[in-house]
C-alpha positions as CSV (number, residue, x, y, z in Angstrom):
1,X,44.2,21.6,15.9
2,X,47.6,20.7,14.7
3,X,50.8,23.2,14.5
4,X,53.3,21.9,11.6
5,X,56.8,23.5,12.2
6,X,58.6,24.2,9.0
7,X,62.1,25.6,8.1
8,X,63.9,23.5,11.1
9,X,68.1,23.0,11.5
10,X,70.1,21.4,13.4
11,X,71.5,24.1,15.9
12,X,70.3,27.5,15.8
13,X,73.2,29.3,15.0
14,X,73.2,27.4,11.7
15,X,72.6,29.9,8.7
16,X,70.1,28.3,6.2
17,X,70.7,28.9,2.7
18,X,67.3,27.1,1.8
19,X,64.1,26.5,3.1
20,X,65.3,23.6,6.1
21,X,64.3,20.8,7.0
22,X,60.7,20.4,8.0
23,X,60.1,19.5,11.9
24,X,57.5,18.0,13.7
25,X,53.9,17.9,13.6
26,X,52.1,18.7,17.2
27,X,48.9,17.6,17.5
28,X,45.7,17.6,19.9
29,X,46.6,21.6,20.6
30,X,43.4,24.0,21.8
31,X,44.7,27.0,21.7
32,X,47.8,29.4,20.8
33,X,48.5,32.5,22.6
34,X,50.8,35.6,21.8
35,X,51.5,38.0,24.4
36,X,54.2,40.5,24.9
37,X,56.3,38.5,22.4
38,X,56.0,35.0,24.4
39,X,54.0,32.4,22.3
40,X,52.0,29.9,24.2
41,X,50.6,26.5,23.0
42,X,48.1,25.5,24.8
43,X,46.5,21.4,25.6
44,X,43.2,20.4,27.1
45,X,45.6,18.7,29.6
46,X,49.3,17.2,30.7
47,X,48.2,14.0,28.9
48,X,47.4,15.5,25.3
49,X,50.8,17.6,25.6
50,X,52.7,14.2,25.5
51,X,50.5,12.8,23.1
52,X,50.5,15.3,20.8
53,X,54.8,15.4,20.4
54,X,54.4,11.7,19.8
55,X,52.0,11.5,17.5
């Protein structure tokens, strides 16, 4: 699974007036989780989390 991040700026007190930038793509993720306003991303393992910011 891959999670694209959209809308990105550079600090984030910054007020957009348009959509952003667009951010990163992290790859190699199993699993998201929501819970009591926390969201999780979860990785098969250490190894994939580092992959998947550099990929």
């Amino acid at each position: 699974m891959q999670l694209h991040l959209f809308h990105g700026r550079t600090t984030s007190d910054k007020s957009l007036q348009d959509w952003g930038f667009d951010g990163p793509t992290i790859n190699g993720i199993t699993g998201l989780t929501g819970t009591y306003g926390g969201i999780y991303v979860h990785f098969e393992n250490e190894q994939d989390l580092y992959k998947g910011f550099l990929n």
